[in-house]
C-alpha distance (Angstrom), angle and dihedral (degrees) to the residues before:
residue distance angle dihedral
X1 . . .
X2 3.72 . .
X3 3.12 94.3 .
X4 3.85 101.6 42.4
X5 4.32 84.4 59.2
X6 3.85 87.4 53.1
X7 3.59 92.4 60.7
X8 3.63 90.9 45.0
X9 3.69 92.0 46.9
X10 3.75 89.3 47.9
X11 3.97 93.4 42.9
X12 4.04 82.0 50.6
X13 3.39 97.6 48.3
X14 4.06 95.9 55.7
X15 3.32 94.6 50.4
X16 3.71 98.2 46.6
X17 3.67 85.1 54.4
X18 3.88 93.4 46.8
X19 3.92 88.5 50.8
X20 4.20 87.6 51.8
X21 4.13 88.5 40.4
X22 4.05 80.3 49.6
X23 4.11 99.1 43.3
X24 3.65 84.7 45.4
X25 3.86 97.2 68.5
X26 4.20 87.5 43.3
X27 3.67 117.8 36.4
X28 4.16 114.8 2.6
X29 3.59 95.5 -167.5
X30 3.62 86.5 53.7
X31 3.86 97.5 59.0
X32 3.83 88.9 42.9
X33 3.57 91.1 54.6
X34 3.97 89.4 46.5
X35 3.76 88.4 45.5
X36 3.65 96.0 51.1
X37 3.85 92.1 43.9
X38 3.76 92.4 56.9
X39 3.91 88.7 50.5
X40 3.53 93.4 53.0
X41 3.99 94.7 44.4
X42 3.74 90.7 49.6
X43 3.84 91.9 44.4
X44 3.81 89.6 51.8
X45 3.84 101.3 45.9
X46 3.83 89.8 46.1
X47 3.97 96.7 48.3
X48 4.10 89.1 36.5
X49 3.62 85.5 -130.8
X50 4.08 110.3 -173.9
X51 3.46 124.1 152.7
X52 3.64 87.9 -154.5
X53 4.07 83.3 65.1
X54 3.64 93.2 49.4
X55 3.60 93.4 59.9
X56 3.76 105.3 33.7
X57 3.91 104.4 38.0
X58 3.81 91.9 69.6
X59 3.99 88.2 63.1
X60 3.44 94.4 42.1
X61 3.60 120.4 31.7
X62 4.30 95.9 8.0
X63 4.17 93.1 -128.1
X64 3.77 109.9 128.6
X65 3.32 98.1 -174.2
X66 3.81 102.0 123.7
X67 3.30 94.0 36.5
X68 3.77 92.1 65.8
X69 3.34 82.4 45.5
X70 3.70 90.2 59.9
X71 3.57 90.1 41.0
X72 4.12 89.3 54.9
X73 3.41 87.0 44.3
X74 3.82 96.0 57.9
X75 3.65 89.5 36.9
X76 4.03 88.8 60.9
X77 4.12 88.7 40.7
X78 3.92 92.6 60.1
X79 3.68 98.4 38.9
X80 4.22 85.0 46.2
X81 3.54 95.3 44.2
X82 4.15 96.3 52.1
X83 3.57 92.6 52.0
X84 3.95 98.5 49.2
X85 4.29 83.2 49.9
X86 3.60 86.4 55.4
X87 3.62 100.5 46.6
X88 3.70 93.0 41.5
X89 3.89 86.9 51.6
X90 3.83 81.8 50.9
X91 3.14 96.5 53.3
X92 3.41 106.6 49.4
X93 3.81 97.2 -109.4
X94 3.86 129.4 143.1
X95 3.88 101.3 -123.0
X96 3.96 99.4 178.0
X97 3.76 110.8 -150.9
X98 3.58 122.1 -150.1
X99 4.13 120.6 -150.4
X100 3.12 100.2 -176.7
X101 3.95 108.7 -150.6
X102 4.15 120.1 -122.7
X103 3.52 149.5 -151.6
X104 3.54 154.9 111.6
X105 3.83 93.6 -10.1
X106 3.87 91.5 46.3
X107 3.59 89.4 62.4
X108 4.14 90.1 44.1
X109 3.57 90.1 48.0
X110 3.69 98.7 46.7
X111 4.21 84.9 46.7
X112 3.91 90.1 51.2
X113 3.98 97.0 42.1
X114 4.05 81.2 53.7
X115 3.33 94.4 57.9
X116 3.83 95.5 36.8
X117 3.82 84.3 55.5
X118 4.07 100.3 57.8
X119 3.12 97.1 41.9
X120 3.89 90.6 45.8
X121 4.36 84.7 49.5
X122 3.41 87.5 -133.3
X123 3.84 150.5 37.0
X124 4.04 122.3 -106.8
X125 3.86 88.3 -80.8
X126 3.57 92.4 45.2
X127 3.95 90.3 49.9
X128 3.48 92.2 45.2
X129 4.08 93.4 48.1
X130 3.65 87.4 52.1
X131 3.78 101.6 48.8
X132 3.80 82.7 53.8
X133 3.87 89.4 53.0
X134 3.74 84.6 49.9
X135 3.77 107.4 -108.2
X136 3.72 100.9 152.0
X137 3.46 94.4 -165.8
X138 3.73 93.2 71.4
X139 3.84 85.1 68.1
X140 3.65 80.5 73.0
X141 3.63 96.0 66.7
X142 3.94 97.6 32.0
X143 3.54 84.0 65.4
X144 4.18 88.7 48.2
X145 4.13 76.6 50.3
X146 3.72 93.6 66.4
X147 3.93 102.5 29.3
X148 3.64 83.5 49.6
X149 4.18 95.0 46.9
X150 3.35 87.1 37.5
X151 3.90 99.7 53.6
X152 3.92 88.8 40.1
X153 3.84 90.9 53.9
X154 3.88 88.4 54.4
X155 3.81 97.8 41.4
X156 3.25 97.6 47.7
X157 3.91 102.7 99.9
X158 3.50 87.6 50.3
X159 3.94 97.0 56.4
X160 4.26 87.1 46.3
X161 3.88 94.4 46.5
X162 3.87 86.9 47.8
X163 3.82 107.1 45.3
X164 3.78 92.1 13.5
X165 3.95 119.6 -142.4
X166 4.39 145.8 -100.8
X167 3.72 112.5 -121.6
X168 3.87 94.7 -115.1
X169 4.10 120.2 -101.8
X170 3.84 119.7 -129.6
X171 3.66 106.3 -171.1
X172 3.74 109.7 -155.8
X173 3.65 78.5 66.2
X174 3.66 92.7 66.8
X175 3.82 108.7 19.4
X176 4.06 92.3 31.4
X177 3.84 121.4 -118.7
X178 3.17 108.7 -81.4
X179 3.77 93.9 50.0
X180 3.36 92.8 47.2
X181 4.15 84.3 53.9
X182 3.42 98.2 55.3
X183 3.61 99.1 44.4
X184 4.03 94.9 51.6
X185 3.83 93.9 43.1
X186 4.09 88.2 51.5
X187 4.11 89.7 47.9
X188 3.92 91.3 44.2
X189 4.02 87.0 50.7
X190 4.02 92.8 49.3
X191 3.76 85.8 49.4
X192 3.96 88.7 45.9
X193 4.31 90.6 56.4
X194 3.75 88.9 39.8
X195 3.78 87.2 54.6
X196 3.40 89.7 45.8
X197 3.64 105.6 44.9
X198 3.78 95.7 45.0
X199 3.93 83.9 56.2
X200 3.77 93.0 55.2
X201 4.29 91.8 47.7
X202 3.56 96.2 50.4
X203 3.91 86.1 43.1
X204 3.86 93.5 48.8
X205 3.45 88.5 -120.6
């Protein structure tokens, strides 16, 4: 068996290269974005990374470990996305910003997407990991992924004409950036040692 996958694996691999060698000579962006997509699939079924996980492991099983990674991740996100701002702003280039505005149906959403995701056993990533494994159930619930995005996108003037919305906040606009740094890297550190510490109680550590 183990050695019937490597063939596969290896028969797979060739031709995914060919098809990059291939998209290479047509459309460069293309074969980036197919080279970059690989990386991230591989990096994600390797590290088991699920936001899903992050979230629900804590309550269940007490380890924490990908939700620090979540935590690390959003960490590296903020401090990422504040310096390509500034060097765009350097630059000269017209980075558009989108705050997207919030209410009622945010926190509906976020409830239903919750939900969507246990019973799923996994966020998009997670589903889309697994299909790639070969789990055919999580075809299931990539097809609830577009029914649901789908119905969402078409309900969604109904939901803001009903409960109405917030113009959204961006806070380097109020507190300044590097304020607004400082403060979200300190939070997403407390939540880091709160990860960690509940980890090593339910552990007995």
């Amino acid at each position: 068996m183990i050695k019937s996958q490597r063939k596969w694996n290896f028969a797979y691999s060739v031709f995914v290269f060919m098809l990059f060698l291939t998209l290479l000579q047509l459309n460069k962006n293309i074969a980036i974005l197919l080279a970059l997509g690989i990386a991230i699939g591989y990096t994600l079924q390797k590290s088991r990374f699920c936001f899903t996980a992050a979230f629900r492991d804590p309550m269940i099983t007490g380890i924490t470990e990908l939700t620090q990674s979540v935590l690390l991740l959003m960490g590296i996100s903020v401090i990422g996305f504040a310096a390509v701002y500034q060097i765009s702003l350097k630059m000269h280039y017209d980075l558009t910003l989108y705050v997207m505005p919030f209410g009622t149906a945010t926190i509906v959403g976020g409830v239903l997407f919750g939900i969507g995701m246990v019973l799923a056993g996994g966020c998009i990533t997670g589903i889309l990991m697994r299909i790639g494994e070969g789990f055919a159930m999580q075809m299931l619930a990539l097809v609830g992924v577009f029914v649901g995005a789908f119905w969402g996108k078409i309900s969604q003037p109904f939901w803001r004409q009903t409960f109405g919305e917030r113009p959204g906040v961006f806070i380097p606009d109020i507190l300044g950036w590097i304020p607004t740094l400082i403060i979200e890297i300190l939070i997403l550190t407390a939540l880091w040692g709160l990860a960690k510490w509940w980890q090593n109680k339910q552990l007995g550590e």
